[in-house]
N, C-alpha and C positions, 0 to 999 in steps of 0.2 A: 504494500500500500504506500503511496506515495505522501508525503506531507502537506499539509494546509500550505496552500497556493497564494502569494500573493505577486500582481502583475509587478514587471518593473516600471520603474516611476514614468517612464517616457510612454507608455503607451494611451493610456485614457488621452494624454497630450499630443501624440503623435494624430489620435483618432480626431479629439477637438479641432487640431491645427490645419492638417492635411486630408483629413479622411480617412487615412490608412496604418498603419503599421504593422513589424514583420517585430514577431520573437522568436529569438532563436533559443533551441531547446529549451522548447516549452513541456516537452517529457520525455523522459530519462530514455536509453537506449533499449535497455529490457522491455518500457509499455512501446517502442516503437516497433520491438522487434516480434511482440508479442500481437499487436494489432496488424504488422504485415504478415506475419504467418497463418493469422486468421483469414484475412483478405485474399491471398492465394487458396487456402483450403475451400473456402466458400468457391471460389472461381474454378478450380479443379472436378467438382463438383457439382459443376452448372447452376449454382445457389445463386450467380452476378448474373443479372437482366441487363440487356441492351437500355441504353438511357433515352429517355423520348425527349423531346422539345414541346413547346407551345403548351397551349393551356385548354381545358374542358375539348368538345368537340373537336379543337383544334390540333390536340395532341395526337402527334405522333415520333413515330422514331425514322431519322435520316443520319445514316453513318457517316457521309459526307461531312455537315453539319456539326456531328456530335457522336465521335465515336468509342466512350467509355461504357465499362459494366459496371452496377453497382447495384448496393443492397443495403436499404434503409435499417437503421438502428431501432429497436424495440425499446422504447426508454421503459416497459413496463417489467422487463425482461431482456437486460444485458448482461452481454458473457464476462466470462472473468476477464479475459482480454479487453473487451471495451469497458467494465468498470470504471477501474484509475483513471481515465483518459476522460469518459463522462464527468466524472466527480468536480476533475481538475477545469472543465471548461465550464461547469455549474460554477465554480466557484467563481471564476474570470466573471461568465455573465452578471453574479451579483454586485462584486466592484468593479465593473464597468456602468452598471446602473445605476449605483451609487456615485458615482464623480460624474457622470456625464448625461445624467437624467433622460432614460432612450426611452424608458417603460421595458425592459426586456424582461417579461416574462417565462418565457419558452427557450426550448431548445429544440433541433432536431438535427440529423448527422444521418449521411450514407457511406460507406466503400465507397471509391473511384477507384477502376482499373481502367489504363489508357494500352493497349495491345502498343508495341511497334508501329510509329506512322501515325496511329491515331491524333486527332484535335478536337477544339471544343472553340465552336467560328465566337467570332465577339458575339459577346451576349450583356444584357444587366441582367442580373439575379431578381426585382422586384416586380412581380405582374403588374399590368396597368391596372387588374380590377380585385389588388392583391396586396395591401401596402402592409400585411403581417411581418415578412421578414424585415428587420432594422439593420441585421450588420452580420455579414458574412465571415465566413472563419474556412481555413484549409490548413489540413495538419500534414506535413507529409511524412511519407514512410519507407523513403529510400534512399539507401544504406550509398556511399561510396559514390556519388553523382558527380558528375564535372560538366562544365561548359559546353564540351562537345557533345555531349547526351542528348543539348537540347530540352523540350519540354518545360520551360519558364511559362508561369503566368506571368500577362501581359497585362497590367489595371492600365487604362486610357487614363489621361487626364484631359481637362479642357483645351479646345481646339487652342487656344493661345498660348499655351505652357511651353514651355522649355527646359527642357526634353517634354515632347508631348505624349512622355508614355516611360512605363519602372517594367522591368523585365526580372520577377523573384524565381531563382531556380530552387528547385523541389528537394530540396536537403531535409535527409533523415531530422524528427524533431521538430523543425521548422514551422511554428503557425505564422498568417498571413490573415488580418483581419483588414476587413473596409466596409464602408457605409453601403450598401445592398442596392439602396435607389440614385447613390451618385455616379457609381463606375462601370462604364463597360469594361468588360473584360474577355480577354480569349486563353484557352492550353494550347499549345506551339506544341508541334508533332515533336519526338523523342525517337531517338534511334533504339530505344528498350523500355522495355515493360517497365509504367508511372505508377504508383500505388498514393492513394489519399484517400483521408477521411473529410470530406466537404460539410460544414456545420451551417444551422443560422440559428441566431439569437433572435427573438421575436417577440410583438406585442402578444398579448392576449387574444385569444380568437372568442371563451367564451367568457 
């Protein structure tokens, strides 16, 4: 079991100031190592679903578009593996709703597996008829990454910025938090199998 979690100081500010921020080893090697060897057993398995796009009706799944598997967390009924990792992002969400008044109620988290090759075209995470999720989270879960790997998420910034765009590569450990209705964002193909756990922190629905 891992210890009472508290963020470091720059992040509530990093999120206040610019929208976003990146903590590095956010959990220990063991929950990362424990959470990707879950994420491949499930995949092995055929337990990771093709990922859909769009909304109600509208949904469907294009591999072009969006080509990860994945498998939604059971917050009523999590494994020992995603425990530690649940707990430690419950904690995150409450001192971040604390310092920075979002209303983040909720949680909710799936596996990403991105095959070889795979992407995930610019997207915003927020439905237009959907404003529950408040602020996105991505844990990643692989081990030994470099540059040439490829697979960085891409967060956009405003057309005026300079650099008009932050390229975070997927290092074991690694979360990546941003505001859900500010950022478009894309996953950049990877020359090897991507492993993440995708979160959002949310208001209340009932």
């Amino acid at each position: 079991m891992m210890p009472d979690y508290a963020a470091p100081l720059h992040v509530a500010d990093d999120i206040r100031r610019v929208g976003h921020a990146v903590v590095p080893a956010f959990v220990d090697a063991a929950t990362v190592g424990r959470l990707a060897g879950e994420c491949r057993a499930l995949h092995a398995s055929a337990q990771l679903r093709p990922a859909a796009i769009g909304r109600k009706d509208l949904r469907h799944v294009d591999r072009e578009l969006r080509g990860d598997v994945t498998r939604w967390f059971d917050a009523t009924a999590l494994t020992a593996a995603q425990r530690p990792f649940w707990s430690r992002l419950d904690a995150l969400r409450e001192q971040l709703d604390r310092e920075l008044f979002l209303g983040l109620r909720e949680l909710e988290a799936h596996y990403a597996l991105y095959p070889p090759g795979a992407r995930y075209a610019r997207h915003r995470d927020r439905f237009r008829d959907d404003d529950a999720r408040v602020l996105s989270a991505v844990l990643y879960l692989n081990d030994d990454w470099n540059e040439a790997d490829g697979g960085a998420l891409r967060l956009y910034f405003d057309a005026n910025a300079s650099p008009p765009y932050r390229d975070i590569a997927p290092h074991a450990g690694t979360l990546v938090l941003f505001l859900s209705a500010e950022f478009d964002h894309e996953v950049l193909p990877a020359t090897r199998e991507r492993l993440s756990v995708a979160a959002w922190f949310r208001r209340a629905t009932s």
